[in-house]
Backbone as CSV, one residue per row, in Angstrom:
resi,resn,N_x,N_y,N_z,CA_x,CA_y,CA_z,C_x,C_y,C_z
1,UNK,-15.816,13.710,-17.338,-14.676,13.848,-16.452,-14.743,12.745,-15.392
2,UNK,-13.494,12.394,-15.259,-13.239,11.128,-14.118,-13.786,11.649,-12.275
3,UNK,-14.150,10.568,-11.849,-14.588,11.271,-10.450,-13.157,10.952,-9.827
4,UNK,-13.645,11.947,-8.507,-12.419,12.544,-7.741,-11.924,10.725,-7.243
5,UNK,-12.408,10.788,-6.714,-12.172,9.461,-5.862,-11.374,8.437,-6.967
6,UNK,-12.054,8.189,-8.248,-11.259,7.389,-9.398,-9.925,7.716,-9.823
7,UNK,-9.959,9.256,-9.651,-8.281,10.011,-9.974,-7.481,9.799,-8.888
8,UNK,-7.577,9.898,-7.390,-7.286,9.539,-6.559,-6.933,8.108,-6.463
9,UNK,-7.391,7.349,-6.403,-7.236,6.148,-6.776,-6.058,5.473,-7.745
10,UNK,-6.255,6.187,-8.964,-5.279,5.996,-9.832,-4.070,6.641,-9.735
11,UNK,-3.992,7.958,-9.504,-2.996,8.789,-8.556,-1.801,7.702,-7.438
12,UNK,-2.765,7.526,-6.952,-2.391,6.875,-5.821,-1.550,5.169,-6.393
13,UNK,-2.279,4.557,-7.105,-1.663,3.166,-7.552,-0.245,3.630,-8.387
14,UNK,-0.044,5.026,-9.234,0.989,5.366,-10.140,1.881,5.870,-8.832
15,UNK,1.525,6.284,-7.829,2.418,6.801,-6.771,3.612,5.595,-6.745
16,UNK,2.558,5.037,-5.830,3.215,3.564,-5.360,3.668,2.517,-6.350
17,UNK,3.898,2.482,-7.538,4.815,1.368,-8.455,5.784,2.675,-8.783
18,UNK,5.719,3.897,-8.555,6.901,4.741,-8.824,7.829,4.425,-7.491
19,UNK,7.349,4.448,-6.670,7.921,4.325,-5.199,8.530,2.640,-5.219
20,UNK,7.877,1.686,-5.689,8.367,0.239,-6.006,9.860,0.320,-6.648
21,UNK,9.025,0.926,-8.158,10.531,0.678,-8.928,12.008,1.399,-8.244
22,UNK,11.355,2.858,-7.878,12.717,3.812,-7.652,13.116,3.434,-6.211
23,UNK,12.333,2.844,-5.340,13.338,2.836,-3.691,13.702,1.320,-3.321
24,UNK,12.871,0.717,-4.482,13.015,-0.993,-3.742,13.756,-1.855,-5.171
25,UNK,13.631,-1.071,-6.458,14.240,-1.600,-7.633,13.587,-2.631,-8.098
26,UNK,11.767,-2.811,-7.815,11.636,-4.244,-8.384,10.914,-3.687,-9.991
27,UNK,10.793,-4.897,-10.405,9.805,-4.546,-11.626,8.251,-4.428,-11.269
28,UNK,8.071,-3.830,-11.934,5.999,-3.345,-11.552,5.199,-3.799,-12.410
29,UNK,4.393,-4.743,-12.511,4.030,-4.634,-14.030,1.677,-4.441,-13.509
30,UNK,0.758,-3.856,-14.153,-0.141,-3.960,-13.777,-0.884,-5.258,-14.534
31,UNK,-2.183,-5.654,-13.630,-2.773,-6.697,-14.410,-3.898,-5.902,-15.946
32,UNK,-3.860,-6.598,-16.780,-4.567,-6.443,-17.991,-6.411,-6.150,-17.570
33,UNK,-7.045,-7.721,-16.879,-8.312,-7.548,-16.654,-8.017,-7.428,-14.687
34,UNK,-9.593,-7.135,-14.467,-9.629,-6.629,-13.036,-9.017,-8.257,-12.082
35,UNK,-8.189,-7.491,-11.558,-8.198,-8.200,-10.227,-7.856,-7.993,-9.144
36,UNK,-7.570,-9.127,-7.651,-7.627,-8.262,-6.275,-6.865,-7.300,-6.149
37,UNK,-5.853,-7.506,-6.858,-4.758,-6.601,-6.733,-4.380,-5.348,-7.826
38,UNK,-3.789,-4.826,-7.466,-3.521,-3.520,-8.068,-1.976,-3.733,-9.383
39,UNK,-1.191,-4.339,-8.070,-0.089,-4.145,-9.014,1.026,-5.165,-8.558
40,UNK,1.629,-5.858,-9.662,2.005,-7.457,-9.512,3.580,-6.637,-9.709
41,UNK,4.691,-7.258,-8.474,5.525,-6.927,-8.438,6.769,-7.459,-8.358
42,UNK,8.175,-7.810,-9.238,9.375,-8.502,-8.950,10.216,-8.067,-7.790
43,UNK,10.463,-8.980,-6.936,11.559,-8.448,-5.860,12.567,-8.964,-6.923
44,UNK,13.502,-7.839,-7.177,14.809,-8.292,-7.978,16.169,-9.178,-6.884
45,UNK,15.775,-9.072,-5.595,16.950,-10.098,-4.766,16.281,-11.384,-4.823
46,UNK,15.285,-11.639,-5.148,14.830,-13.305,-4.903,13.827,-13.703,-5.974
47,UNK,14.026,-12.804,-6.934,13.140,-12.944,-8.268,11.975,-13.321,-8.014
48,UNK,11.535,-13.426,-6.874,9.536,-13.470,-6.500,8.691,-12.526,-6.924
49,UNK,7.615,-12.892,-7.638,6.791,-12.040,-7.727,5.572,-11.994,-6.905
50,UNK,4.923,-10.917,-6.440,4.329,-10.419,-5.194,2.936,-9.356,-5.962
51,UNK,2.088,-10.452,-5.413,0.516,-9.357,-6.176,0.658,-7.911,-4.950
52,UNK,0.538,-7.151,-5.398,0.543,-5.525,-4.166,-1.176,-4.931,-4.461
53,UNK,-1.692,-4.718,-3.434,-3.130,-3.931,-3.132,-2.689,-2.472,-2.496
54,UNK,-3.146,-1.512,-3.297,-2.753,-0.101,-3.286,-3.964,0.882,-2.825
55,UNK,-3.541,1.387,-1.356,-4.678,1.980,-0.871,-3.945,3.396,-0.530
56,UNK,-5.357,4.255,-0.192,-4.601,6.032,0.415,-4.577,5.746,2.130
57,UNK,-3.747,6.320,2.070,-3.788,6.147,3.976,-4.430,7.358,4.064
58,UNK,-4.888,7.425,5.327,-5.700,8.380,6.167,-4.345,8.772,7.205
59,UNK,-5.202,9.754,8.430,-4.624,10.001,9.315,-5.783,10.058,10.164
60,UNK,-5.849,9.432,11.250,-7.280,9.593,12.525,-6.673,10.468,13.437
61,UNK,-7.786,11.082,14.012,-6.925,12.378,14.954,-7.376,11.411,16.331
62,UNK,-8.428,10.323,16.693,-8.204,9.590,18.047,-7.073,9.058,17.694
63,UNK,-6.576,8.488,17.148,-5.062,7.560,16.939,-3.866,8.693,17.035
64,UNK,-4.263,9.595,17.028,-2.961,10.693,17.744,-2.276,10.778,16.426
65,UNK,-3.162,11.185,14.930,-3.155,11.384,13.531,-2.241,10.802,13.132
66,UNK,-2.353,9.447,13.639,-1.308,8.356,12.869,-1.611,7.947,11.411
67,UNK,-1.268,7.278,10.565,-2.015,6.479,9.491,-2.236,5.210,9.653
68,UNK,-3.722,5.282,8.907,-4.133,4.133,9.101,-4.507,3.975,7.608
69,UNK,-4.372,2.334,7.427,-4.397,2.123,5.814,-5.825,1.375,6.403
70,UNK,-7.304,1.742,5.614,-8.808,0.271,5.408,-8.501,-0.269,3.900
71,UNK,-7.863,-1.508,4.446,-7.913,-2.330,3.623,-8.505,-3.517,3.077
72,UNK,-9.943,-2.983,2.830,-11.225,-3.401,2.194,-11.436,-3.882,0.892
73,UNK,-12.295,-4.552,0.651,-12.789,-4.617,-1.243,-14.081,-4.134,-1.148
74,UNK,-14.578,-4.078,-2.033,-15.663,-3.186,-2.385,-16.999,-3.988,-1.592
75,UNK,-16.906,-4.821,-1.253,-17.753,-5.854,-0.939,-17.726,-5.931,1.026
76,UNK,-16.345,-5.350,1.487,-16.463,-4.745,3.263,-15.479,-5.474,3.632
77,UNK,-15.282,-6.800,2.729,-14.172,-7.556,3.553,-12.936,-7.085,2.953
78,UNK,-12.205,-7.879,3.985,-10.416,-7.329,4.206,-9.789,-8.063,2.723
79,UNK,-8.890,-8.077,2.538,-8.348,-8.484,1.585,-7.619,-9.733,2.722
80,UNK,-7.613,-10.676,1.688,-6.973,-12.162,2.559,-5.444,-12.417,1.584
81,UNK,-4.422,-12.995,2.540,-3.463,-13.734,2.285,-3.319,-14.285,0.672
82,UNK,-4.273,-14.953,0.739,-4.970,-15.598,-0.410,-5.186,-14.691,-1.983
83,UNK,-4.878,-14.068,-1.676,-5.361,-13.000,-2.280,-4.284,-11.561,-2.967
84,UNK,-3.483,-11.228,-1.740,-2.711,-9.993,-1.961,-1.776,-10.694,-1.062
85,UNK,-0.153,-10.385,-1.461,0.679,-10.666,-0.414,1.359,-9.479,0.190
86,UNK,1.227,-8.484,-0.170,1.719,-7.267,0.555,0.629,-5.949,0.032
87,UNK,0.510,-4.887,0.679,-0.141,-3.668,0.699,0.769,-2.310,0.939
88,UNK,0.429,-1.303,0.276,0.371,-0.036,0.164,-0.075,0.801,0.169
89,UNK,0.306,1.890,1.663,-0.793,3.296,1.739,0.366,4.353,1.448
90,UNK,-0.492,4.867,0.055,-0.202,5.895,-0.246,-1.065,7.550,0.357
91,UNK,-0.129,8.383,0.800,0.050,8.993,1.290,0.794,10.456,0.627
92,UNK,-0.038,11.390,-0.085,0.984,12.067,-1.182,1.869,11.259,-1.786
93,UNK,3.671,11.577,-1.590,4.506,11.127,-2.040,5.022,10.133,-1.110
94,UNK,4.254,9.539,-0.440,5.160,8.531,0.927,4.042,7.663,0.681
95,UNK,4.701,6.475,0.454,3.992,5.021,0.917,4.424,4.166,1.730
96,UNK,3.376,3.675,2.485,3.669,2.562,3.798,3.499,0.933,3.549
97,UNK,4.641,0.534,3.073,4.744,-0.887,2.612,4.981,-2.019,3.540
98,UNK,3.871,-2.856,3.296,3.421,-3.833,4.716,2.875,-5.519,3.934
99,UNK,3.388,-6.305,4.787,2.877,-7.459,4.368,1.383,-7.727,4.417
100,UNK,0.722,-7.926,3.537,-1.037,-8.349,4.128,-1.145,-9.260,5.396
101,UNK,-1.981,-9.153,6.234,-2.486,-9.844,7.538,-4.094,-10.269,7.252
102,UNK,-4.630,-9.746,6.651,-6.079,-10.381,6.439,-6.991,-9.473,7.235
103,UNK,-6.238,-8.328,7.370,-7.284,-7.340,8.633,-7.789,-6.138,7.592
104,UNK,-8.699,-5.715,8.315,-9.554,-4.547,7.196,-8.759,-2.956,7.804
105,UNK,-8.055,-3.014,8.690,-7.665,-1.819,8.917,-6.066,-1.632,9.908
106,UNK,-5.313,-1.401,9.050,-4.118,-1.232,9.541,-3.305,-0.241,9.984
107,UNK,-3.049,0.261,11.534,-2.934,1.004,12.100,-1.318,0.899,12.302
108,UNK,-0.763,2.624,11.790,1.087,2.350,11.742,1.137,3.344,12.907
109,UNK,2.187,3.304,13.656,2.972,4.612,14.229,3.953,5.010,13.938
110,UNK,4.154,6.223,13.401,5.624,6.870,12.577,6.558,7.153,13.436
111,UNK,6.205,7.177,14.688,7.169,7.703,16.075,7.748,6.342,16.668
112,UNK,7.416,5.245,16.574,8.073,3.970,17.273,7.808,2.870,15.765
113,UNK,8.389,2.904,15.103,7.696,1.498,13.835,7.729,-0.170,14.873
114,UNK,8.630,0.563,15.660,8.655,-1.235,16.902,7.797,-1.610,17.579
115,UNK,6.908,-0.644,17.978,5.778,-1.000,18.438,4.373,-1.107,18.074
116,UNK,4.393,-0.955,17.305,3.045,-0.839,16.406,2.848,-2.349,15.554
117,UNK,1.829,-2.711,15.557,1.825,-4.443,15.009,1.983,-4.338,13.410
118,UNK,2.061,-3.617,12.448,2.250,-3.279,11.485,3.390,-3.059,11.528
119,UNK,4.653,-4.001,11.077,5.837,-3.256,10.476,5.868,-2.792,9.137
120,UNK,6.314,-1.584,9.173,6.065,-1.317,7.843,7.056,-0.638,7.435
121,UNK,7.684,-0.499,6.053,8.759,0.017,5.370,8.138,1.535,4.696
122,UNK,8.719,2.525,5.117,8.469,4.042,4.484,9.236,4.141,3.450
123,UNK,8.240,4.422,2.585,8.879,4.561,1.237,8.968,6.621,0.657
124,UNK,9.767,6.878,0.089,9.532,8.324,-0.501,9.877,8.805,0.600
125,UNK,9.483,10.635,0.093,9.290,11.482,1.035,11.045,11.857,1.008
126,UNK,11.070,13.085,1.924,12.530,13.737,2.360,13.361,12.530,3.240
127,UNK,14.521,12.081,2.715,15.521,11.710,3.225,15.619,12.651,4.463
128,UNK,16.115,11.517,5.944,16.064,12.502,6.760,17.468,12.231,8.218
């Protein structure tokens, strides 16, 4: 049997290219052998394709149980520019779609998105 964390994981990457295709309309496609990224994606308005790194968000209760996406490789460092051009914290059925910055931990606020250095696009979840 798969460990929790691996189902989670995978859970989590099928979340977010469901959330790609159905709220943003791009194409999703995954890579064959391992790489930085999770899941290579078409913006259908500018036909770019965009490598995506797919993480679970948390919630910290000092951050006043905001989410925060660690966006790490297995190795401690952040994921670079170079590397991933946008990220995703999945979150149950809600993902928080953000351009990569090269930082290991990205802190959103759901109550002001204007102030928080992370802009980020909410994906899923109840229409509201």
């Amino acid at each position: 049997m798969a460990h929790a964390t691996s189902i989670r994981g995978e859970v989590s990457e099928l979340t977010a290219a469901s959330l790609l295709l159905t709220e943003l309309g791009w194409e999703v496609s995954r890579p064959i052998v391992a790489e930085c990224y999770d899941l290579l994606g078409r913006d259908p308005e500018t036909g770019e394709y965009h490598r995506v790194q797919v993480k679970t968000a948390r919630r910290r209760a000092d951050r006043e149980n905001q989410p925060v996406i660690y966006a790490t490789k297995n190795s401690g460092e952040a994921y670079s520019t170079n590397e991933i051009d946008y990220i995703i914290g999945v979150e149950g059925s809600i993902g928080y779609f953000f351009k990569c910055r090269g930082k290991k931990e990205y802190w959103l606020n759901e109550n002001n998105n204007s102030t928080t250095a992370t802009k980020y696009i909410k994906l899923g979840g109840v229409a509201g």
